[in-house]
C-alpha positions as a Markdown table, in Angstrom:
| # | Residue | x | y | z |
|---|---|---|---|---|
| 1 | Unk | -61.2 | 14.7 | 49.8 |
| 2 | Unk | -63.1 | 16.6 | 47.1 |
| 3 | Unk | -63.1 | 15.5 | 43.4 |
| 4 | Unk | -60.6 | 18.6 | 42.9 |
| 5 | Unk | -57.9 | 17.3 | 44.9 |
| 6 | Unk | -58.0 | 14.1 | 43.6 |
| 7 | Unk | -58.1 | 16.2 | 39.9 |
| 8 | Unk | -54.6 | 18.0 | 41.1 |
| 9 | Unk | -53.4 | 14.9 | 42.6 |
| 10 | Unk | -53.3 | 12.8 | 39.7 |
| 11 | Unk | -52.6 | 16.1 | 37.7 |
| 12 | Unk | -49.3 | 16.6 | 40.2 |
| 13 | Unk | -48.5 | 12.4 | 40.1 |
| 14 | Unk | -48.8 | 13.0 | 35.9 |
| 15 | Unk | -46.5 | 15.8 | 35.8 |
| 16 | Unk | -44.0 | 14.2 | 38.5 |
| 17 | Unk | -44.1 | 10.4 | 36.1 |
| 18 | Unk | -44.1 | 13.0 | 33.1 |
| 19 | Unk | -40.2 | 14.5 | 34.2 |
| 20 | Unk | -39.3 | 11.3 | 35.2 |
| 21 | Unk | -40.0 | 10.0 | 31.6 |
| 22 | Unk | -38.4 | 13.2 | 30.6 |
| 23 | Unk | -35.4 | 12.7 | 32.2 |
| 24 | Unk | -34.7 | 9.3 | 31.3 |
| 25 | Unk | -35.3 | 11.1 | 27.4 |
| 26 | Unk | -32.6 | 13.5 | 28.6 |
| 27 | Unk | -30.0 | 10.7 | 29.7 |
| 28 | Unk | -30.7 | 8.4 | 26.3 |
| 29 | Unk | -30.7 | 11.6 | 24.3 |
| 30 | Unk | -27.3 | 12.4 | 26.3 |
| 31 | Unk | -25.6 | 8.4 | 25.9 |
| 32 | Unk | -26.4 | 8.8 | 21.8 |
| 33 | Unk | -24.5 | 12.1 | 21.4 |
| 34 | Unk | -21.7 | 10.4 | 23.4 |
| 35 | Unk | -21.8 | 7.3 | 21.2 |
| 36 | Unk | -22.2 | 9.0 | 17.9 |
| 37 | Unk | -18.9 | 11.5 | 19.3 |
| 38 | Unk | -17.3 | 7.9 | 19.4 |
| 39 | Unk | -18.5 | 6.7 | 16.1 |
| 40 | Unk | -17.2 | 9.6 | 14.6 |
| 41 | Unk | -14.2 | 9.7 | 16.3 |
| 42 | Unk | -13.2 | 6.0 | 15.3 |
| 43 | Unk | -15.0 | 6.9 | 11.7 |
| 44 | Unk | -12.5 | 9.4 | 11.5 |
| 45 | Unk | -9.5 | 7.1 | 12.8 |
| 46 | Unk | -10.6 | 4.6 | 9.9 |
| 47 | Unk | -10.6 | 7.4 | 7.3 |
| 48 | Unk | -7.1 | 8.2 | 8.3 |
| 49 | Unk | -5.6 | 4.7 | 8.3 |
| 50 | Unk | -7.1 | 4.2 | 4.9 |
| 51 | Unk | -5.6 | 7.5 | 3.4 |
| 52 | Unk | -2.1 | 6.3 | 5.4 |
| 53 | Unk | -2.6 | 2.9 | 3.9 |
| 54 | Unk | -3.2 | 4.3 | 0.1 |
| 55 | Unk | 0.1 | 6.5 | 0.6 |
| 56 | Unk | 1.4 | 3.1 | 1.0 |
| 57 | Unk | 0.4 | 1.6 | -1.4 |
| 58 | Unk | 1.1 | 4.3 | -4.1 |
| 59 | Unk | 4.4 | 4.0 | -2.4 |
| 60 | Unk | 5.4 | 0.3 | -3.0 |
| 61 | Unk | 3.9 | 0.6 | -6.6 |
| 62 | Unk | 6.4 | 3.2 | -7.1 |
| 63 | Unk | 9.3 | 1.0 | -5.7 |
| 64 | Unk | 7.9 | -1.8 | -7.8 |
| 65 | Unk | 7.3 | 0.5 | -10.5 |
| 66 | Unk | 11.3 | 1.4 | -10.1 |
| 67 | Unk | 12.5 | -1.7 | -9.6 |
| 68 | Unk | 10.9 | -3.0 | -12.8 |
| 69 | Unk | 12.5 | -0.4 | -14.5 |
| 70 | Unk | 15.7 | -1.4 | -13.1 |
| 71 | Unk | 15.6 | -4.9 | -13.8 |
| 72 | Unk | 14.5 | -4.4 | -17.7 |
| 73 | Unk | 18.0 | -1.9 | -18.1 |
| 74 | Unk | 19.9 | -4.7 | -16.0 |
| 75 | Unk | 18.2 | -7.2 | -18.3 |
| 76 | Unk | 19.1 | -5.2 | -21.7 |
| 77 | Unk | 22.7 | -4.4 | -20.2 |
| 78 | Unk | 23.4 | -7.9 | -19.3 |
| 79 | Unk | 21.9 | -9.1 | -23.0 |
| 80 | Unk | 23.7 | -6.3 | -24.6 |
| 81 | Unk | 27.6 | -7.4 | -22.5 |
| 82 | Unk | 26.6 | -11.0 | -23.6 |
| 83 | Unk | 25.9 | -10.1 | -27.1 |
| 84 | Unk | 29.6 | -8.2 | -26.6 |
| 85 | Unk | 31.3 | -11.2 | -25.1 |
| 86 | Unk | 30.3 | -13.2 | -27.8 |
| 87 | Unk | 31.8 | -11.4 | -30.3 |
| 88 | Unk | 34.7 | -11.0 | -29.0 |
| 89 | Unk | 34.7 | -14.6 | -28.0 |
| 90 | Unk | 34.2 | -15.2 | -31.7 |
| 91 | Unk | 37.1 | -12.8 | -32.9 |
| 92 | Unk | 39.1 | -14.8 | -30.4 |
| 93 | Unk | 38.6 | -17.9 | -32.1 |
| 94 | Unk | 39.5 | -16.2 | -35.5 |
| 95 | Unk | 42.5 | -14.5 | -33.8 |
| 96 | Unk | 43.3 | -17.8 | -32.5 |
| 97 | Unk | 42.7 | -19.9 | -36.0 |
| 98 | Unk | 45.1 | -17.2 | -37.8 |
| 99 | Unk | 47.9 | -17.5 | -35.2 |
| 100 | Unk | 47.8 | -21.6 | -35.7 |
| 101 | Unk | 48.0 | -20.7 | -39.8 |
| 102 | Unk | 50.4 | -18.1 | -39.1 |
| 103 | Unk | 52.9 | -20.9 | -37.0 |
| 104 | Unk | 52.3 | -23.2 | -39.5 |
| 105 | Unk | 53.1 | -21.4 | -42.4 |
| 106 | Unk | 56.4 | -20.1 | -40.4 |
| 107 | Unk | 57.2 | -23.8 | -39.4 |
| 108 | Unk | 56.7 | -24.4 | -43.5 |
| 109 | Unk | 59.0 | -21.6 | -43.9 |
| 110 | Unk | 61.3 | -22.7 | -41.7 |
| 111 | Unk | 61.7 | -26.4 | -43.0 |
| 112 | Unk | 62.2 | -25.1 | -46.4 |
């Protein structure tokens, strides 16, 4: 063997180890674009359920917001009827004074 086939020997084995190597590159390169497809597809998914979730949110603040509201007009009604009752509860009591005065002073009237 002459010192120029060994040269293109080793030159051919470098080149052969070389596409091997480039290969494999090829295949990593490859299984990265697949798992950054994935990341961004799940990246995506997460993005989504937050924006779903935030609806949600705004949502129930809203129906808390509205229920508050509620509560502070059933809370003034229900001290405004109260506020009612009493006064008519007290008007009852005067009604109810003036009828006793009014029998007594017919039971007076009828003695005499």
């Amino acid at each position: 063997m002459t010192m120029l086939t060994l040269q293109i020997d080793e030159r051919d084995s470098l080149i052969a180890q070389l596409k091997r190597e480039l290969d494999t590159c090829n295949n990593k390169y490859v299984e990265v674009q697949i798992s950054t497809a994935n990341l961004e597809k799940r990246l995506h998914n997460a993005d989504n359920e937050i924006a779903a979730l935030t609806e949600l949110k705004k949502s129930k603040s809203l129906q808390l917001d509205n229920q508050e509201r509620v509560q502070r007009d059933t809370d003034g009604r229900l001290q405004t009827a109260q506020a009612a009752l009493k006064k008519l509860e007290l008007e009852h009591a005067k009604l109810q004074a003036n009828h006793h005065q009014l029998k007594k002073e017919f039971h007076l009237v009828r003695i005499s």
